[in-house]
Backbone bond lengths (Angstrom), bond angles and torsions (degrees), N, CA, C in turn:
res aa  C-N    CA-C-N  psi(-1)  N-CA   C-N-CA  omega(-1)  CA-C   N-CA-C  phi
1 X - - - 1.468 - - 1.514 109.91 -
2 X 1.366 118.27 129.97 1.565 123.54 165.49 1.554 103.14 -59.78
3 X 1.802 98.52 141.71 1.206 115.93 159.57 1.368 147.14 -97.62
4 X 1.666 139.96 148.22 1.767 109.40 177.85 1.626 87.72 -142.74
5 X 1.128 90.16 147.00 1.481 104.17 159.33 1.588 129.35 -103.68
6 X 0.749 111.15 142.06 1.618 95.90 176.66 1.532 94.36 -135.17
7 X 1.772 110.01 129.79 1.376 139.51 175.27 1.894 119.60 -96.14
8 X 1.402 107.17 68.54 1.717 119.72 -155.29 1.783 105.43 -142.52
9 X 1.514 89.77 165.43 1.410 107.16 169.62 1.594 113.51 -68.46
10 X 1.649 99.70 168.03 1.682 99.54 -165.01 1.820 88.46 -96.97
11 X 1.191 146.28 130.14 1.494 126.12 153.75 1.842 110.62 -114.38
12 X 1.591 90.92 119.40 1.500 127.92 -169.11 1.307 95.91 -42.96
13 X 1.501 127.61 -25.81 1.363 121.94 -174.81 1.481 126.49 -105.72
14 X 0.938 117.53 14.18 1.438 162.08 175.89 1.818 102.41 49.85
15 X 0.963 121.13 23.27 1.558 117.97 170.25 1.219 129.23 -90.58
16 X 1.477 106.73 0.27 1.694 123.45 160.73 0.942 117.78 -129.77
17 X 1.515 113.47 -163.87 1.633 120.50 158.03 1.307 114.58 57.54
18 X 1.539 127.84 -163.69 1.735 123.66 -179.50 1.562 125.66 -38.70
19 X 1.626 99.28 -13.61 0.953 107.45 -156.26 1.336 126.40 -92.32
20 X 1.588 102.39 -44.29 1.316 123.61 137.24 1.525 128.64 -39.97
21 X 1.053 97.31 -49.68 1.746 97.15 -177.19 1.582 126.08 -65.26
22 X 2.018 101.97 -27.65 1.286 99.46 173.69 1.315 119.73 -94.47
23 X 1.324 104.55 6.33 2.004 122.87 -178.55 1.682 87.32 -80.84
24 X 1.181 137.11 -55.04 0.879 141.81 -147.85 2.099 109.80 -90.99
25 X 1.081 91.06 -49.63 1.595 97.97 154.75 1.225 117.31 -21.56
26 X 1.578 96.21 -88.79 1.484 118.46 171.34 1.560 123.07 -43.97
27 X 1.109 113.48 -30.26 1.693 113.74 171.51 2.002 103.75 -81.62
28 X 0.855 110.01 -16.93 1.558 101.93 161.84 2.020 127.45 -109.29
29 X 1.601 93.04 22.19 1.094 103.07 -176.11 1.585 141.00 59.55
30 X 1.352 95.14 15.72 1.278 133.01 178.61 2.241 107.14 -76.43
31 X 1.419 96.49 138.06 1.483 89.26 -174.08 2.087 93.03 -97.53
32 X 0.928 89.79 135.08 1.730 109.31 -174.46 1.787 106.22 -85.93
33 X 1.563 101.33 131.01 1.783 98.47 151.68 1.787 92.32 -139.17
34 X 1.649 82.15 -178.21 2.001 77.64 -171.92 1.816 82.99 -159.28
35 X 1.231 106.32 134.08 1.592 119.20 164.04 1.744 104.20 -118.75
36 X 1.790 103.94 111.50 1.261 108.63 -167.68 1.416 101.76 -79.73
37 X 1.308 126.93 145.00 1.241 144.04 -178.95 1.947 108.97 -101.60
38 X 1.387 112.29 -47.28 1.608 112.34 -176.13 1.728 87.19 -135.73
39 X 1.224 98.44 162.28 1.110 106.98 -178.61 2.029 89.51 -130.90
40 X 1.390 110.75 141.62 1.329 105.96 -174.63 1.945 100.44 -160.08
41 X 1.640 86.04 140.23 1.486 116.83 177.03 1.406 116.79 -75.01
42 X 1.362 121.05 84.48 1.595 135.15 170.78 1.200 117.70 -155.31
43 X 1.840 91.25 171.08 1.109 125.21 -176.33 1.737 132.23 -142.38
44 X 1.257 121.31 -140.74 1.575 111.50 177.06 1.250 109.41 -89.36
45 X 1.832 136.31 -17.73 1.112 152.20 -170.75 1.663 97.14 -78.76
46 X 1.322 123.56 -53.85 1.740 134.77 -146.76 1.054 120.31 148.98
47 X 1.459 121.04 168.62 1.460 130.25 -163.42 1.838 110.03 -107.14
48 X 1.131 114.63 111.68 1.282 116.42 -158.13 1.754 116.22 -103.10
49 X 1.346 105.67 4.93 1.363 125.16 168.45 1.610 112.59 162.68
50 X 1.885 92.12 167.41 1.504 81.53 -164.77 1.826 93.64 -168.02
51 X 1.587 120.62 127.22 0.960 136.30 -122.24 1.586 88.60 -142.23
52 X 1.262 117.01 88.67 2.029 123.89 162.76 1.480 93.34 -49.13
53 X 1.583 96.64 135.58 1.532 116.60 139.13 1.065 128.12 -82.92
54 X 1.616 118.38 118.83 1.820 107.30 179.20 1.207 121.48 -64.71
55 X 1.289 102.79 149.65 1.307 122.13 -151.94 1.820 109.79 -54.52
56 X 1.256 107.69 -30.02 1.409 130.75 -170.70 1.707 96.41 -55.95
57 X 1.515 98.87 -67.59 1.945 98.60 170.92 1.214 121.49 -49.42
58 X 1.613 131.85 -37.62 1.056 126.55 -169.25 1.767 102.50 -77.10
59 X 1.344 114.70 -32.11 1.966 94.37 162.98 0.946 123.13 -95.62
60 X 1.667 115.76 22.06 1.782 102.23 174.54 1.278 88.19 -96.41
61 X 1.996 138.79 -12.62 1.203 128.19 -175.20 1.212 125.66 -56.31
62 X 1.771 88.98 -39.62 1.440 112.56 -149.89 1.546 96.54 -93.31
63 X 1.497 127.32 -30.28 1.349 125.74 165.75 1.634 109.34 -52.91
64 X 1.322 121.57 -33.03 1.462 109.53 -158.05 1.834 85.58 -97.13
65 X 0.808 122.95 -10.96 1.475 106.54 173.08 1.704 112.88 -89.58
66 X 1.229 111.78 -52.84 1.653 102.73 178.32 0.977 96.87 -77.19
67 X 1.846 167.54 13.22 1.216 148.84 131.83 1.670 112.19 -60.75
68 X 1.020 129.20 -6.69 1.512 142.51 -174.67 1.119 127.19 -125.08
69 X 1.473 116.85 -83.32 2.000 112.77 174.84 1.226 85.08 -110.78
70 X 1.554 124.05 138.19 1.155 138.98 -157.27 1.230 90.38 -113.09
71 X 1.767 149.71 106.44 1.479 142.12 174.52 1.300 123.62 -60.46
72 X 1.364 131.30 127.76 1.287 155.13 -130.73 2.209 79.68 -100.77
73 X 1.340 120.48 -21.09 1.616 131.29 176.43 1.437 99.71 169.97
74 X 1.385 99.10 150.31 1.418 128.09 156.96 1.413 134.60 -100.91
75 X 1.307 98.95 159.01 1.615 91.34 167.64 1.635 117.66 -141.94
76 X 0.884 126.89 120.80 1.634 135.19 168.17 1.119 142.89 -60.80
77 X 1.448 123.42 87.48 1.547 102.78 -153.95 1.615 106.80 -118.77
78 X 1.286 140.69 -92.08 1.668 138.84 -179.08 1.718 102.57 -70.74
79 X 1.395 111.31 122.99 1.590 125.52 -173.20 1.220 114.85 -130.07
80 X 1.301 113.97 40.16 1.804 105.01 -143.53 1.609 124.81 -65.57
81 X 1.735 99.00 -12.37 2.031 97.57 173.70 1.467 103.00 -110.76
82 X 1.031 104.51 172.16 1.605 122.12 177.52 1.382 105.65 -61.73
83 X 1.860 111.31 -57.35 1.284 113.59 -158.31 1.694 105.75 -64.06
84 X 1.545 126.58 -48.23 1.537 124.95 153.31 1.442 116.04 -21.61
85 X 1.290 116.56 -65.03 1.764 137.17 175.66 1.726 94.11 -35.95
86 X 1.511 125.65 -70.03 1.038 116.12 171.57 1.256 146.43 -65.42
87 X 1.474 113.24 -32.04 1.509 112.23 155.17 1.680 122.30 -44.11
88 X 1.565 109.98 -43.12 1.546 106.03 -162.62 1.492 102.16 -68.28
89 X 1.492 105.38 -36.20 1.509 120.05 176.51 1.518 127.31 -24.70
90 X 1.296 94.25 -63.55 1.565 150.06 -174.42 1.341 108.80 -54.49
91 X 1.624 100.82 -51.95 1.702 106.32 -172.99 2.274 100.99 -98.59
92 X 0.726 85.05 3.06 1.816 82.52 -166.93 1.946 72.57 -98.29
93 X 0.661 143.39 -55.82 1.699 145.41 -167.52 1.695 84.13 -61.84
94 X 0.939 125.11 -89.42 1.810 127.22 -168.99 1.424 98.39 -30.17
95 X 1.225 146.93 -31.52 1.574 128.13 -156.30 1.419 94.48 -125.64
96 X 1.345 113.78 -2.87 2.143 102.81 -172.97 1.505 103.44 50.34
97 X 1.716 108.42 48.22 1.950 93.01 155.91 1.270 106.17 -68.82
98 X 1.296 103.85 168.22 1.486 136.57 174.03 1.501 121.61 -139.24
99 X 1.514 114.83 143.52 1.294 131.66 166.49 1.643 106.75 87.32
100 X 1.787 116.49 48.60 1.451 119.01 -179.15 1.593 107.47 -82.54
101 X 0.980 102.66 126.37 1.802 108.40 149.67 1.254 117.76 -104.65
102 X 1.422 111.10 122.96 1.802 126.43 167.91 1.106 117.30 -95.15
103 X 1.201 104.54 110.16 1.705 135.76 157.19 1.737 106.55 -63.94
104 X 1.397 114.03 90.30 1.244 143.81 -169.85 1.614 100.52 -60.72
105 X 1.723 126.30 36.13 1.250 110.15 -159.87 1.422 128.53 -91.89
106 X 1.634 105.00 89.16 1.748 121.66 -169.38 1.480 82.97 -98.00
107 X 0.912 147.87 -69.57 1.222 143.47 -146.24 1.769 129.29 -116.98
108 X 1.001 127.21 92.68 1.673 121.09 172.41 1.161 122.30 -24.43
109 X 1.262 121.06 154.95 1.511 142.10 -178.59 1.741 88.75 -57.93
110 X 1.291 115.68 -77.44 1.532 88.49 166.68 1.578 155.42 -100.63
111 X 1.270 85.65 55.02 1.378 107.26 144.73 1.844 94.19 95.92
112 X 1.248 118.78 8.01 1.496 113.76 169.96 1.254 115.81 -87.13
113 X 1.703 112.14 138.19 1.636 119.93 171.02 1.372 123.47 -52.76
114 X 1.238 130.41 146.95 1.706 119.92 -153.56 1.774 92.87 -151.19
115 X 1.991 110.71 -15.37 1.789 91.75 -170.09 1.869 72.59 -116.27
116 X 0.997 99.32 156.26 1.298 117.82 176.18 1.901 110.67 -91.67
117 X 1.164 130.43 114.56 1.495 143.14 173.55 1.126 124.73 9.83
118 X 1.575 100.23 -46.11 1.891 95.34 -159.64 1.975 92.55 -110.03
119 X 1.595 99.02 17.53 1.696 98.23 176.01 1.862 105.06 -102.45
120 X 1.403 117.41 -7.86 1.069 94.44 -170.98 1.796 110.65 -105.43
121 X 1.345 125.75 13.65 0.709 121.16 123.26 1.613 144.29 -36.10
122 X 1.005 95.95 -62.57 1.656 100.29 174.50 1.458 121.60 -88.01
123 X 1.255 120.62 7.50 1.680 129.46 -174.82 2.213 70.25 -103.85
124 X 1.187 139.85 -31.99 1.436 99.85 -164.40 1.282 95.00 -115.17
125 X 1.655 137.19 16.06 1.310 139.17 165.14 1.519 100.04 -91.65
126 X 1.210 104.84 -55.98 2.177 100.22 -161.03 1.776 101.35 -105.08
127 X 1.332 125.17 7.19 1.781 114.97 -172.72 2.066 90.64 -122.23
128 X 1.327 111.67 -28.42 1.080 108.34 -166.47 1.302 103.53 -77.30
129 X 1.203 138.65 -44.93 1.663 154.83 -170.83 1.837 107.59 -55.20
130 X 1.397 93.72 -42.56 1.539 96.30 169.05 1.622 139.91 -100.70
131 X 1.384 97.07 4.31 0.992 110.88 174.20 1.283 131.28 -80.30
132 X 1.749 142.79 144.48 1.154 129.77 -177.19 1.488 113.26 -81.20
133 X 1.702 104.64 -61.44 1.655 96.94 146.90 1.432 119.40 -139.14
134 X 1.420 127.00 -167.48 1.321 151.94 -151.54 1.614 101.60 -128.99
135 X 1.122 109.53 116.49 1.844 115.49 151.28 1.227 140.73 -94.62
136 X 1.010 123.08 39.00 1.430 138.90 -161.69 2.262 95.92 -66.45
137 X 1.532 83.65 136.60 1.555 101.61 174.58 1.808 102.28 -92.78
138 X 0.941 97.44 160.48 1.424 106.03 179.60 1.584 134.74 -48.88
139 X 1.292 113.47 -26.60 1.681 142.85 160.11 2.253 99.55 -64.87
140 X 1.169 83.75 -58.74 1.460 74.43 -165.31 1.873 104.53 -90.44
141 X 1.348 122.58 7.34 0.939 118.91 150.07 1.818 131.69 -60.73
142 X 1.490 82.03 -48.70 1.599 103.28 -174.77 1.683 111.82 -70.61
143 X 1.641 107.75 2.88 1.565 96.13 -164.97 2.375 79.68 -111.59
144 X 1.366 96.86 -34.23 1.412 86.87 157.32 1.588 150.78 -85.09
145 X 1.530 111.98 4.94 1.390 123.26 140.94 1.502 128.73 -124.11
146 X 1.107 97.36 30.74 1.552 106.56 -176.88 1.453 150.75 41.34
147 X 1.660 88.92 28.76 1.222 116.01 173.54 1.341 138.48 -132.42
148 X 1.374 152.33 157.90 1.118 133.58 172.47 1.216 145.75 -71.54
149 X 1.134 151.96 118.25 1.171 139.35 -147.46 1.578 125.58 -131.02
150 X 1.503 122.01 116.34 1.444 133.37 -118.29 1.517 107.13 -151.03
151 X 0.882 126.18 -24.28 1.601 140.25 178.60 1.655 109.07 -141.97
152 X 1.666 110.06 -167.99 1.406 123.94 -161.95 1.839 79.36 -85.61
153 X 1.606 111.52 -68.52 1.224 93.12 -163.95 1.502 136.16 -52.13
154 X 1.217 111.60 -36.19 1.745 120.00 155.63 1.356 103.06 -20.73
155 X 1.515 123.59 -70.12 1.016 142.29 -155.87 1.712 109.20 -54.22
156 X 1.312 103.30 -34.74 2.040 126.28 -176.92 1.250 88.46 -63.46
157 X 1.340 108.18 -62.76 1.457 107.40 -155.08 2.009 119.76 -68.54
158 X 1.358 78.93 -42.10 1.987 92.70 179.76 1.816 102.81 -55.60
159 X 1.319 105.25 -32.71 1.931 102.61 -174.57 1.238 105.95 -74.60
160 X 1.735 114.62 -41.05 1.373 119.94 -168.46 1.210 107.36 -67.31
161 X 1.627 124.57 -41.24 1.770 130.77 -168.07 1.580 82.92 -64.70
162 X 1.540 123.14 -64.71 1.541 120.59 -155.21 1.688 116.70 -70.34
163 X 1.254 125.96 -16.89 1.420 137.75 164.78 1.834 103.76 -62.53
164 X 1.300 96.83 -64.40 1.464 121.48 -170.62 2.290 99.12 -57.99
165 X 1.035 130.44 -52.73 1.137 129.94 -171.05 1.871 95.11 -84.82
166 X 1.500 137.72 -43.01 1.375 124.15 -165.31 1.670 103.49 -105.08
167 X 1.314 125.56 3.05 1.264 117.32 -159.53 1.525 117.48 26.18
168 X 1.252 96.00 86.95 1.466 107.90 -164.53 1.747 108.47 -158.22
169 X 1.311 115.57 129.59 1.692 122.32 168.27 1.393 88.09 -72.09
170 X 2.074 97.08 137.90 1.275 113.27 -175.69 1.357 89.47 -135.44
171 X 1.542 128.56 108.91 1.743 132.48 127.56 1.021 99.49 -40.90
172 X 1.610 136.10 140.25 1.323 148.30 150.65 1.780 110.83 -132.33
173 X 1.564 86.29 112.79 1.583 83.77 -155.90 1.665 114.38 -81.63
174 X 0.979 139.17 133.20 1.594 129.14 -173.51 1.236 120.53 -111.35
175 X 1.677 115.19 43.37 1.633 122.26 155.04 1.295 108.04 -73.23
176 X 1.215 128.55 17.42 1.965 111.38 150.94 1.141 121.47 -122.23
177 X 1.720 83.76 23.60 2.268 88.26 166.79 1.368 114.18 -72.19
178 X 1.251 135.68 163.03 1.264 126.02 161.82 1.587 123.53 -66.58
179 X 1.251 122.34 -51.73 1.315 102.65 177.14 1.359 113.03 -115.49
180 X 1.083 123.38 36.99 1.701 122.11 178.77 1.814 111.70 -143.80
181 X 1.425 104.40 172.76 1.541 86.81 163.62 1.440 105.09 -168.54
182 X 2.000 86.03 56.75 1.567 93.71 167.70 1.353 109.35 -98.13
183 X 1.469 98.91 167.53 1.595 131.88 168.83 1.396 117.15 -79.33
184 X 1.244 119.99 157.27 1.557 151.70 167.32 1.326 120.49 -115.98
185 X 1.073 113.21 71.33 1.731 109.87 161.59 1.349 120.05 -50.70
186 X 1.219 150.35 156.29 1.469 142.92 -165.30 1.665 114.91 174.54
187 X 1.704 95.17 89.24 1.687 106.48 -174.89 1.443 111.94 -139.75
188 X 1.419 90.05 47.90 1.936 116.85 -173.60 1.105 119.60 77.93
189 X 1.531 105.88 12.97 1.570 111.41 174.88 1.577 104.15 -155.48
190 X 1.109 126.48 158.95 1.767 128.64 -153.37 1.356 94.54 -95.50
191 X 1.138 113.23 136.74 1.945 107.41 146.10 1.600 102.44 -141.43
192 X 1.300 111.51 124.20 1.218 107.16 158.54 1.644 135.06 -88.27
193 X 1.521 128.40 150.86 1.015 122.77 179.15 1.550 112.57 -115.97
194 X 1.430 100.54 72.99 1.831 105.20 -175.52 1.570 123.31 -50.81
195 X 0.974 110.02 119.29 1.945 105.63 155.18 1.344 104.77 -165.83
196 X 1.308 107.55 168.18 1.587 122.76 -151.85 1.772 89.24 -90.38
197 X 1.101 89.81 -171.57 1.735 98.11 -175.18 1.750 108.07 -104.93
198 X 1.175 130.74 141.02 1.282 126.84 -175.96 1.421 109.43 -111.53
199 X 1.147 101.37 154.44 1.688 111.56 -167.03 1.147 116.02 -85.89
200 X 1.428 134.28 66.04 1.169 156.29 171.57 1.693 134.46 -141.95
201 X 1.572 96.15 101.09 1.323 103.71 -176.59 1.285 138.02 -56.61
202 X 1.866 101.90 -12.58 1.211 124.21 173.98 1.769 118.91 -55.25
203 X 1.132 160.23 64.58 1.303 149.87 174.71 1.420 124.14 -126.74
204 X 1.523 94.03 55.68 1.801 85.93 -163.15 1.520 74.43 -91.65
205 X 1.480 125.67 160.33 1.911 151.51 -153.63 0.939 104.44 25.72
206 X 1.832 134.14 73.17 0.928 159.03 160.46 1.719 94.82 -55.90
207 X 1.050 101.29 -61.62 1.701 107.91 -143.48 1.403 100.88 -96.42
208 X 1.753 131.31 -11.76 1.345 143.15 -168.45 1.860 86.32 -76.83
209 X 1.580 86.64 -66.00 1.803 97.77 -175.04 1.749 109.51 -41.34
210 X 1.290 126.58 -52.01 1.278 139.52 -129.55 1.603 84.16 -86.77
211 X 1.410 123.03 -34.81 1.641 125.11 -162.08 1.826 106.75 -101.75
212 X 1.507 91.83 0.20 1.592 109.44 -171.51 1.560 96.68 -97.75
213 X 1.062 107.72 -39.71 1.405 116.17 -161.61 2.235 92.57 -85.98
214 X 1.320 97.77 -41.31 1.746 72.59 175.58 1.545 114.56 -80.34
215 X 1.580 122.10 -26.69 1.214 104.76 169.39 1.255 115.24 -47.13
216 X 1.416 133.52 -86.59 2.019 139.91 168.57 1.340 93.51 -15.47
217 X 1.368 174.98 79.68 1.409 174.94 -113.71 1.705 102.49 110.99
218 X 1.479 93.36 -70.94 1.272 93.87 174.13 1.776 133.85 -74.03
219 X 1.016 84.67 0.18 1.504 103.52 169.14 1.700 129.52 -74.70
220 X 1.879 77.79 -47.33 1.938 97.71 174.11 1.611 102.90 -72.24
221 X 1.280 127.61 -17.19 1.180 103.78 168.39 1.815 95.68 124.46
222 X 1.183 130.65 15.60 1.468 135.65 -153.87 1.948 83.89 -117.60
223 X 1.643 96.44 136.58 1.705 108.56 160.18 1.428 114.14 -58.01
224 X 1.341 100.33 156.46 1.483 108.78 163.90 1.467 124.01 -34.54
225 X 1.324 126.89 -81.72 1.227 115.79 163.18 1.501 131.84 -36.83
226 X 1.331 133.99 -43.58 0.907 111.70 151.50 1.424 165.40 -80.51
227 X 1.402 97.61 6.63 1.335 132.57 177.02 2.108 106.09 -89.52
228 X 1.192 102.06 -37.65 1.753 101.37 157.94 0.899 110.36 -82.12
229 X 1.544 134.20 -10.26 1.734 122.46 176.66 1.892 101.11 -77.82
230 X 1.152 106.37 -53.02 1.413 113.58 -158.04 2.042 107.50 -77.75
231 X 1.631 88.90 -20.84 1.484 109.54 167.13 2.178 108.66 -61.00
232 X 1.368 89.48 -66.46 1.240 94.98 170.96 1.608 134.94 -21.24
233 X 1.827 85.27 -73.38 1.546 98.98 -177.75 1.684 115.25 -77.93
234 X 1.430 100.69 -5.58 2.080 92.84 157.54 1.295 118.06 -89.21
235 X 0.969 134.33 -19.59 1.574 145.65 143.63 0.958 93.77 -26.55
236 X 1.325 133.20 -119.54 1.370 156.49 143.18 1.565 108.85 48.10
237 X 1.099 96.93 -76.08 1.600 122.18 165.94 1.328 111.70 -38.85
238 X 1.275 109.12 -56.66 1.860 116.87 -163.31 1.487 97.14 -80.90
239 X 1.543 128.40 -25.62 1.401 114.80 178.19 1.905 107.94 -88.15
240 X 1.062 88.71 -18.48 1.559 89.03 -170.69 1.636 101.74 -90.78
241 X 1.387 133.07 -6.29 1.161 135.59 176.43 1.773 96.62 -63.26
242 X 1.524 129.29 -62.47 1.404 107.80 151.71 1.564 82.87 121.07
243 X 1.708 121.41 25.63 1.089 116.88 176.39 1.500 115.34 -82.55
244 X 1.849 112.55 144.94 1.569 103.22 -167.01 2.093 86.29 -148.09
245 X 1.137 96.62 121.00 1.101 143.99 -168.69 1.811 132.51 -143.84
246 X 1.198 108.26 96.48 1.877 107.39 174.94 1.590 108.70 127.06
247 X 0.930 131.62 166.56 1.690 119.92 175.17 1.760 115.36 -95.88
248 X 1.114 122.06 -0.07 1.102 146.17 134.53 1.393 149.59 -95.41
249 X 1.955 123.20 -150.06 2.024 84.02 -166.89 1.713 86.06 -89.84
250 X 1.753 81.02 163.16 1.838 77.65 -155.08 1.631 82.69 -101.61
251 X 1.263 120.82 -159.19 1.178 147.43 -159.29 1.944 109.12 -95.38
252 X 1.194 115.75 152.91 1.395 110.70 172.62 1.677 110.13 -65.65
253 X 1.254 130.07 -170.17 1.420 155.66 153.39 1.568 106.30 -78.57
254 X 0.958 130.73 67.29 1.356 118.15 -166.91 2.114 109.08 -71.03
255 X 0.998 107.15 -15.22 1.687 111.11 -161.85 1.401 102.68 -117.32
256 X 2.003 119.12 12.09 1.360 142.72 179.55 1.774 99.64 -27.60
257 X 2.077 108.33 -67.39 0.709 126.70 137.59 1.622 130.26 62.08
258 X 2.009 66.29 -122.05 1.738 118.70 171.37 1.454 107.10 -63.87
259 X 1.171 130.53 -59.12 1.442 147.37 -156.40 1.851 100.77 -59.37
260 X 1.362 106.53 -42.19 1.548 125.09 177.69 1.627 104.22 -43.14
261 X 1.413 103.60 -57.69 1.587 101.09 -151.79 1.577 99.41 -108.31
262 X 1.401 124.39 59.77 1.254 132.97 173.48 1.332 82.83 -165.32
């Protein structure tokens, strides 16, 4: 069986964070581990506290996992201090993993700050260098080329500045366009991932799932591009499954899937 790890926050409500990632694992048949980084108090309403792991736990996690099932890829998602930023660093260099995707997570789906100032420095000095690629949403795009970003072409340009300055493949995801909610692949050459926007307010771990779902891809053994293609259209799936759950936006269908073929 392929393996993934996912290196993230815990969310109590399980529609993001570790939680998401191993929902999502598991819907691609992927065997899941997770070294929690924050542990945090939420739900479909908001995040009502939120609790760093010292840094010390976060590499005894990551020691007891690459000393054991060695992950076939990872993925990186809530990092919120520097000193965390450097531990994961630290230990992905000690074992030569391979095949990371970074979940760029400065900013929430709506639109709240989530890395704290003096971390994003070092999330694009020591997380960016090892990474295969970056998912940055449109908020936290714009805080990494310093501009705003508002249309498709914005979108050309923000991958090209951020490819061009990190040498780095950039997903740039465009669920906060107004009428679309395609993607930008961007690895010195364009690919888009078109589709319309679906009528569901539900998407709270949009972007946990979306970087979860190409790691497990990349796990089975599928390229970059196609591992965000097939990433994509399970997304897709899990929002368009049309599940509504929480008194706020609730969570995708992550096991949409699974649920099909039983």
């Amino acid at each position: 069986m392929n393996t993934a790890l996912t290196i993230a926050g815990s969310d109590s409500s399980g529609g993001a964070g570790i939680q998401a990632d191993l929902k999502t694992f598991a819907a691609h048949g992927v065997y899941g581990m997770s070294a929690i980084t924050s542990i945090t108090a939420q739900n479909t309403t908001g995040v009502f506290e939120v609790f760093d792991i010292p840094e010390k736990t976060v590499s005894a996690q990551l020691d007891a996992v690459f000393t054991d099932i060695f992950p076939d890829s990872i993925k990186i998602g809530m990092v919120s201090s520097a000193k965390i930023i450097e531990a994961i660093e630290k230990s992905v260099r000690k074992y030569n993993a391979k095949k990371i995707v970074l979940d760029t997570v400065m900013v929430s789906t709506s639109g709240c700050p989530l890395l704290k100032d003096d971390a994003i420095d070092a999330l694009t000095s020591l997380l960016f260098p090892i990474a295969d690629i970056i998912t940055p949403n449109l908020y936290e795009a714009a805080i990494l080329c310093g501009f705003d970003i508002k249309t498709e072409n914005d979108m050309i340009q923000a991958a090209h500045d951020i490819y061009q300055k990190h040498n780095i493949c950039v997903l740039l995801k465009g669920g906060h366009l107004e009428t679309t909610s395609s993607d930008l692949l961007y690895d010195g050459e364009e690919t888009w991932f078109k589709t319309e926007k679906i009528d569901n307010p539900n998407t709270h771990g949009t972007g946990c799932t979306l970087s979860s779902a190409i790691s497990a891809n990349l796990a089975i053994g599928y390229d970059i591009k196609t591992a965000v293609k097939k990433a994509k259209d399970y997304i897709t799936g899990a929002i368009d499954a049309g599940l509504d759950i929480g008194k706020g936006r609730g969570p995708l269908n992550h096991l949409y899937n699974i649920n099909k073929k039983i």
